[in-house]
N, C-alpha and C positions, 0 to 999 in steps of 0.2 A: 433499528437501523436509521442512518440520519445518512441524507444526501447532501451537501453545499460544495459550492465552489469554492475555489481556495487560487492564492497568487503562489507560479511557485519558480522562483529561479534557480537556474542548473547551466552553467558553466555561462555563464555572464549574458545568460538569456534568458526573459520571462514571458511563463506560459500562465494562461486561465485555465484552469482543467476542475473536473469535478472527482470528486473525493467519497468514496463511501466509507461511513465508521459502522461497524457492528458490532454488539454487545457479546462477549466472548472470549474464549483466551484462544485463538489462531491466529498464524504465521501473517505479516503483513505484507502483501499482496501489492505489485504494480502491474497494472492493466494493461492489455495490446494496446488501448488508446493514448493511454500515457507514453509507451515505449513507439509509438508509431507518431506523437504529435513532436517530442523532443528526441527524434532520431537516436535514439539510445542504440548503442552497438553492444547489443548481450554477453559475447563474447567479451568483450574488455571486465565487463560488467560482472561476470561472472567468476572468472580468474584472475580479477586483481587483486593486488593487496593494501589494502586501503584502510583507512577508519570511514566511517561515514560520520555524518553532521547532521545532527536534526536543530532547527530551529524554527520559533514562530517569532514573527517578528510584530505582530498585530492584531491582536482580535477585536471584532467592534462588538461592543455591548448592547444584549437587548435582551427583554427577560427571556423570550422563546431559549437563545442563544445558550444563555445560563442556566437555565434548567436542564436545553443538551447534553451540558459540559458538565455537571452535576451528577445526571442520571447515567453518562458516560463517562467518569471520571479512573475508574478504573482501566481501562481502555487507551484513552487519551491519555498515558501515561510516557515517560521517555523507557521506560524497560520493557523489554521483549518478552513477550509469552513464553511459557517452556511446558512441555513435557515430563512428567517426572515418573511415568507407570513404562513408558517405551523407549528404546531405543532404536535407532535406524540409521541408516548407511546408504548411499547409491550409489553403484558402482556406474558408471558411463564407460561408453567404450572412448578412445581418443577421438575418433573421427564420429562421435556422433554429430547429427544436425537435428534442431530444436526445431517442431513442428508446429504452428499453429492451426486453432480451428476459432471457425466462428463463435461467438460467444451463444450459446443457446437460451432463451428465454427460462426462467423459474416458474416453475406452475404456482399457478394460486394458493393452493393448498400449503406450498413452503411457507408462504411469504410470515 
């Protein structure tokens, strides 16, 4: 697992926010804090039709750095994880409302 911050603009505004990479093939995850620092409206977010845009525009060099991006290179990649033993489906009702909860701490044990 690797923590850093990262620069990251989203609709002609720029935030500093921190980023976690994990080594693994699952779904990539934006956080309450991310969705709560840049007012993201879920709802649009959810039901639009859009492509999305990944870009890096910068990385600074340093061996720590490169050995992350090494050892996480599979990860760090532009293609998305996939599932190939499951399928799955969620139905929502129309009127649902998306609830959150506090993030709960990882016991030691996971880490």
């Amino acid at each position: 697992m690797i923590e850093c911050n990262v620069k990251v603009q989203y609709q002609n505004q720029s935030y500093d926010l921190s980023m976690i990479v994990i080594y693994g093939a699952s779904p990539p995850l934006l956080g309450l804090q991310w969705i709560n620092i840049m007012q993201l409206d879920l709802n649009q977010l959810i039901h639009a039709q859009h492509s999305v845009q990944h870009s890096i525009h910068k990385i600074y060099t340093s061996s720590k750095l490169q050995a992350s991006l090494q050892k996480y290179k599979n990860v760090l990649n532009k293609e998305l994880g996939h599932c190939t033993k499951v399928q799955a489906h969620i139905q929502l009702k129309p009127d649902a409302i998306p609830k959150f909860f506090k993030p709960r701490p990882i016991p030691f044990a996971y880490l």
